[in-house]
C-alpha positions in Angstrom: 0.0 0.0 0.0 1.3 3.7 -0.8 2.4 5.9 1.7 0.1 8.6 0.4 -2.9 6.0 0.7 -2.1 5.5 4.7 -1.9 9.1 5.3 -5.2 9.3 3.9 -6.7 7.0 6.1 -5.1 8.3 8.6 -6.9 11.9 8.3 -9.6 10.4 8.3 -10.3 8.5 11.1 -8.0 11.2 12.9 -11.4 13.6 12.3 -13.7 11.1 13.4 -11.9 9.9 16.2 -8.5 8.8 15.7 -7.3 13.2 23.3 -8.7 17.6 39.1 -10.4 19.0 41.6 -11.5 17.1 44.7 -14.6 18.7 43.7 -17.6 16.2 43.3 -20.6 16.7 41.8 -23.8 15.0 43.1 -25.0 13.6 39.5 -21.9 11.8 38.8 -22.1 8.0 38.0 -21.0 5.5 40.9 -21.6 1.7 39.7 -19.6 -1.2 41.2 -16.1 0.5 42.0 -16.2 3.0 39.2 -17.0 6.7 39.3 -17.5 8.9 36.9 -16.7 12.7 37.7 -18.1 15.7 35.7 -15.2 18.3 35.9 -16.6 22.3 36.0 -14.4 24.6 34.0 -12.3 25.1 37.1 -11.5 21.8 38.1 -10.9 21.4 34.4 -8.8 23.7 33.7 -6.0 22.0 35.9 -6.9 19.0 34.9 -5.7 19.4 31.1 -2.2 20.9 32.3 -2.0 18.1 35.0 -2.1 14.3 35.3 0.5 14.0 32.8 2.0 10.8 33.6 2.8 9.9 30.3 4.9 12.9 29.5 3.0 14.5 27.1 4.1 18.3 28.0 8.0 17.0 27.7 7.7 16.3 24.4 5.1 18.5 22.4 7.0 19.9 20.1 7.4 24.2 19.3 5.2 23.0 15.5 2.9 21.2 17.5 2.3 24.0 20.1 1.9 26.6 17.2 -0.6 24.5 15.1 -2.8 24.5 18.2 -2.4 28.0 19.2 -2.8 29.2 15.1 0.7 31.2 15.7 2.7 32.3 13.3 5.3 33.5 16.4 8.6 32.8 16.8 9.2 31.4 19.9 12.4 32.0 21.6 12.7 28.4 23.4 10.2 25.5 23.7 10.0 26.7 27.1 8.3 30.1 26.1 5.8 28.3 24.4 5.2 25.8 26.6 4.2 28.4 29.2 1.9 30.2 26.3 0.3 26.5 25.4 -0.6 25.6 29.1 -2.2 29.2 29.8 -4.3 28.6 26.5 -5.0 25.2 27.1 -7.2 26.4 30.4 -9.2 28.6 28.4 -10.1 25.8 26.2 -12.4 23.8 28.9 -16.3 24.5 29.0 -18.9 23.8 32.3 -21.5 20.9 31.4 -25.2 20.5 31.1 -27.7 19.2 32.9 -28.5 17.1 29.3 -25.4 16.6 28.8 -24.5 15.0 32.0 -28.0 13.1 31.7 -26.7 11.6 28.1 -22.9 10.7 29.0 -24.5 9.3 32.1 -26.5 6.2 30.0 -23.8 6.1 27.7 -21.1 5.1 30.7 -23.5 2.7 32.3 -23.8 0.9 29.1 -20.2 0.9 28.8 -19.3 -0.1 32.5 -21.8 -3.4 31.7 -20.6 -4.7 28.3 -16.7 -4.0 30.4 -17.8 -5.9 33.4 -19.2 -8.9 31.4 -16.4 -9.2 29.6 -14.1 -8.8 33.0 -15.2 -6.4 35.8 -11.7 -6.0 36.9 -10.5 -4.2 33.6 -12.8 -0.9 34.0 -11.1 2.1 35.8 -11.9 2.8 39.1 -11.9 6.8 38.2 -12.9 8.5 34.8 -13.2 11.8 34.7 -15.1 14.2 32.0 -13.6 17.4 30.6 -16.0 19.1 28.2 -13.6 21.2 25.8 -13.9 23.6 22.8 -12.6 22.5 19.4 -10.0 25.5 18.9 -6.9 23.6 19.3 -7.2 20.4 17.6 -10.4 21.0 16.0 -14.0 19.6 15.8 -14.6 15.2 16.7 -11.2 15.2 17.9 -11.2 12.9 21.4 -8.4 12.7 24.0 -6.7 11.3 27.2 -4.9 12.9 29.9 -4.3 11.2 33.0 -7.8 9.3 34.2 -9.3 12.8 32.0 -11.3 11.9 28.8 -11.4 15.2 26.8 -14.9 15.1 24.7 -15.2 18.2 22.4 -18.2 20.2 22.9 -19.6 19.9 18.9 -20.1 16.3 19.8 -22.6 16.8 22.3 -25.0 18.8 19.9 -25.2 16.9 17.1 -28.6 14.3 16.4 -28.0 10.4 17.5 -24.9 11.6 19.7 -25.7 8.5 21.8 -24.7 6.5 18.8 -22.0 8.3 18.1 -20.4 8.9 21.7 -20.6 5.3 23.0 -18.2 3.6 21.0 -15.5 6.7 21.0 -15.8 6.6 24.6 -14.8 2.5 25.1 -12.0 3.7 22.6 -10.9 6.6 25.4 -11.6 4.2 28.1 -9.4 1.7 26.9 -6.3 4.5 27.0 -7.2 4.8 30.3 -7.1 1.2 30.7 -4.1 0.7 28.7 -2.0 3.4 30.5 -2.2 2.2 33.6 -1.5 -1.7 33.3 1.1 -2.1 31.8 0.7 -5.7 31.4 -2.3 -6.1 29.5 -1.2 -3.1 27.2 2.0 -5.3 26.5 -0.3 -8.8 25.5 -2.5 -6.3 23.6 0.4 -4.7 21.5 1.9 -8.2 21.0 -1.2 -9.2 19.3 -0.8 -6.8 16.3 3.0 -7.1 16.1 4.2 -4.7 18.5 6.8 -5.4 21.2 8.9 -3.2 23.9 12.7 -2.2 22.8 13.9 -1.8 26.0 16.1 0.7 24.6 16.8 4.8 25.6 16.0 6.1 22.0 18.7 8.5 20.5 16.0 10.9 18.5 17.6 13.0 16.3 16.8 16.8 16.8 15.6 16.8 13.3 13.0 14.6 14.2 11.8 15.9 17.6 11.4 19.7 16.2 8.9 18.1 13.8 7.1 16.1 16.2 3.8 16.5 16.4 2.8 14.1 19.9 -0.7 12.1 20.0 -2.1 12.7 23.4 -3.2 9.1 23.4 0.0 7.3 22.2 2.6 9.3 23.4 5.4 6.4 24.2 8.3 5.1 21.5 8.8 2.4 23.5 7.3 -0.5 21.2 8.7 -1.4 17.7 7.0 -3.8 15.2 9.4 -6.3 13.4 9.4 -6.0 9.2 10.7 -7.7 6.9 11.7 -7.2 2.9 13.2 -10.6 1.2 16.2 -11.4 3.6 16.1 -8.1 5.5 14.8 -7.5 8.7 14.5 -4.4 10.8 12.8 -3.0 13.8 10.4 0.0 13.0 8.2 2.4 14.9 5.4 4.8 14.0 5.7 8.8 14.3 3.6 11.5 13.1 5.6 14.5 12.0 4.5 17.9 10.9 5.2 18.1 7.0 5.5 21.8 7.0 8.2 23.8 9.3 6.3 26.4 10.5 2.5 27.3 11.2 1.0 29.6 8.4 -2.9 30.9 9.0 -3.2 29.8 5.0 -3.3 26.2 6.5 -4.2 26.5 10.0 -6.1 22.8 10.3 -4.3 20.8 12.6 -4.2 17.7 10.4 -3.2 19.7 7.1 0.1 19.7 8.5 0.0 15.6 10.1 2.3 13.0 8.5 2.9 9.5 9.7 5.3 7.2 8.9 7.4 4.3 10.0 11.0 4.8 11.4 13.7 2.7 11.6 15.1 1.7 14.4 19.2 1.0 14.5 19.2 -2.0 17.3 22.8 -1.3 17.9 22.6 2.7 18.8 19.3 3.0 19.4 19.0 5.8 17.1 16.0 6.1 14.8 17.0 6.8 11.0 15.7 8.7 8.3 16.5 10.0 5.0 16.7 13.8 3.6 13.5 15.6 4.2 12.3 13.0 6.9 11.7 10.0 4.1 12.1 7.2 6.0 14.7 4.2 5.6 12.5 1.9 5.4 11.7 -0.1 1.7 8.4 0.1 0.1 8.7 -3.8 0.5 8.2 -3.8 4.1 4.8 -1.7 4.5 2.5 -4.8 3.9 4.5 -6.9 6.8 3.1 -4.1 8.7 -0.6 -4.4 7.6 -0.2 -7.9 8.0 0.6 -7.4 11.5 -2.2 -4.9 12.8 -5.0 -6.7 10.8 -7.2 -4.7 9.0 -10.2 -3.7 11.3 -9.4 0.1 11.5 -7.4 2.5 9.6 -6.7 4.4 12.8 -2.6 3.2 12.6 -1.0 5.9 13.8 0.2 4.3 17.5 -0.8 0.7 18.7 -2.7 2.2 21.2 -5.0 3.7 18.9 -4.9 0.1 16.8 -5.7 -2.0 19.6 -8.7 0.7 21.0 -10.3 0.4 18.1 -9.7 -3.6 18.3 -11.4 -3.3 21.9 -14.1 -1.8 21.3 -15.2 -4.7 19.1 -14.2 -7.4 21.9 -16.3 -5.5 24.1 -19.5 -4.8 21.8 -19.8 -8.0 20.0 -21.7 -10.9 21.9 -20.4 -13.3 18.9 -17.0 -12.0 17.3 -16.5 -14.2 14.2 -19.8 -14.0 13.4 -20.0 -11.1 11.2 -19.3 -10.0 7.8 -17.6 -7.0 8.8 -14.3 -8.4 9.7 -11.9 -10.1 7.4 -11.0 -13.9 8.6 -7.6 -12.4 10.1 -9.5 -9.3 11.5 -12.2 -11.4 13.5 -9.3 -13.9 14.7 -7.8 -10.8 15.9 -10.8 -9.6 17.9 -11.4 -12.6 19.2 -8.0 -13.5 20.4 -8.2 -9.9 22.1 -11.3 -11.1 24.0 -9.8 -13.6 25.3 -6.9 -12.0 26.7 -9.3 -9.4 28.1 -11.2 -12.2 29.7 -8.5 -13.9 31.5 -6.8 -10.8 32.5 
């Protein structure tokens, strides 16, 4: 498959999808062990600059921050902007409804059932709910920070939001799962090819300027194995900004997204790449990738986001094989997914 036709599948699903206060409020959801908190704008407005265990504000890149914030500035360090990008990212959170909180309410006791019938243990004991405005990445964009599942507020409005919401939000629920157990995120990724490198990755600068960092699958610490003829090499995904600098003429986020596959050298841990960021990596290779990941979503841009989308049909579907929407390879997939989720 072209490059040029995964980037388009990538943008996508990236539109579609593709994310504290002690303060509680009294119409929050408590079921089994799990509650689910409603965050005012105040609460929320730390909440997006905080919980960052994954290390999401040590990497966003100067590009990144300057796509969000529409800035043609030049920043004087990523420090400066770092500063600008937190200050604006508390402006961008909203106070909820009354309907709102009424809909996202039956939508997460229907998800905290099809979870706990598939295994009560693996739904989080703490979700909590930032409503936010779609300036910085846009409209239908979702994402996780912490135990915080962002939802943007056009999503809300629109008709049959329940049908919309409820699948999105297993596919956030599962980051949350995901980044804290670190077991079962390692037998997920192994099931679509992915594995941990167990090396401290030597990025070149050229790379990490252009970074642009998905809030939901912010790690490089798992490669996926391909293969051309007799060679062999270890590869992982990035998305990179294809244009240096922010211009107003383009200012959608994902006008400026590229993803592609990087090789990893296993003896300096360094990852490679060509002039202009092309990657090392041989057109042979790409469908040893596909072949991996199965082809149930187009959303490749992190495993994380691969195996969400894979979890949301282990959880949904009462009888996995049976249906025509999978491939044979994609329904083995879910349902060898299921089963790990099960036995968990």
């Amino acid at each position: 498959m072209s490059k040029s036709a995964i980037l388009l599948w990538i943008l996508c699903m990236l539109f579609l999808v593709s994310c504290r206060s002690n303060k509680v409020q009294s119409d929050n959801i408590a079921s089994e062990n799990t509650v689910v908190t409603y965050l005012d704008s105040l609460s929320a407005s730390k909440a997006i600059v905080e919980g960052d265990e994954d290390g999401f504000f040590d990497k966003i890149s100067i590009i990144d921050i300057a796509i969000q914030l529409k800035s043609e500035k030049e920043y004087a360090s990523r420090e400066e902007a770092l500063v600008e990008y937190k200050s604006y990212l508390r402006t961008e959170v909203m106070n909820w409804t009354d309907s709102e909180k009424i809909l996202l309410n039956g939508i997460f006791d229907s998800i905290k059932m099809q979870i706990q019938r598939v295994n009560p243990s693996l739904m989080p004991d703490d979700i909590r709910l930032v409503k936010i405005r779609t300036n910085h990445y846009g409209p239908d964009v979702y994402y996780t920070r912490g135990k915080n599942i962002m939802i943007p507020e056009n999503a809300l409005y629109r008709q049959a939001a329940r049908e919309m919401l409820e699948p999105v939000m297993i596919h956030e629920t599962f980051h949350i799962i995901s980044r804290y157990d670190k077991p079962l995120r390692e037998k997920i990724y192994a099931l679509i090819g992915f594995f941990p490198h167990l090396k401290t990755l030597d990025i070149p600068k050229t790379i990490t300027d252009m970074w642009l960092t998905n809030p939901d699958g912010i790690s490089t610490d798992y490669y996926i194995q391909l293969t051309d003829g007799e060679s062999s090499t270890k590869a992982i995904p990035l998305i990179l900004s294809n244009k240096a600098n922010f211009t107003l003429v383009n200012p959608s986020f994902f006008s400026y997204l590229q993803f592609d596959l990087f090789e990893l050298d296993e003896s300096t841990g360094k990852l490679l790449h060509g002039d202009n960021l092309v990657t090392t990596l041989t057109d042979g290779m790409m469908p040893g990738f596909f072949e991996q990941i199965k082809d149930n979503t187009q959303y490749i841009i992190h495993p994380d986001e691969i195996a969400a989308d894979n979890f949301i049909y282990a959880i949904t579907r009462s009888n996995i094989t049976d249906s025509k929407m999978f491939s044979e390879e994609g329904a083995d997939l879910v349902e060898r997914l299921y089963w790990v989720l099960q036995e968990n």
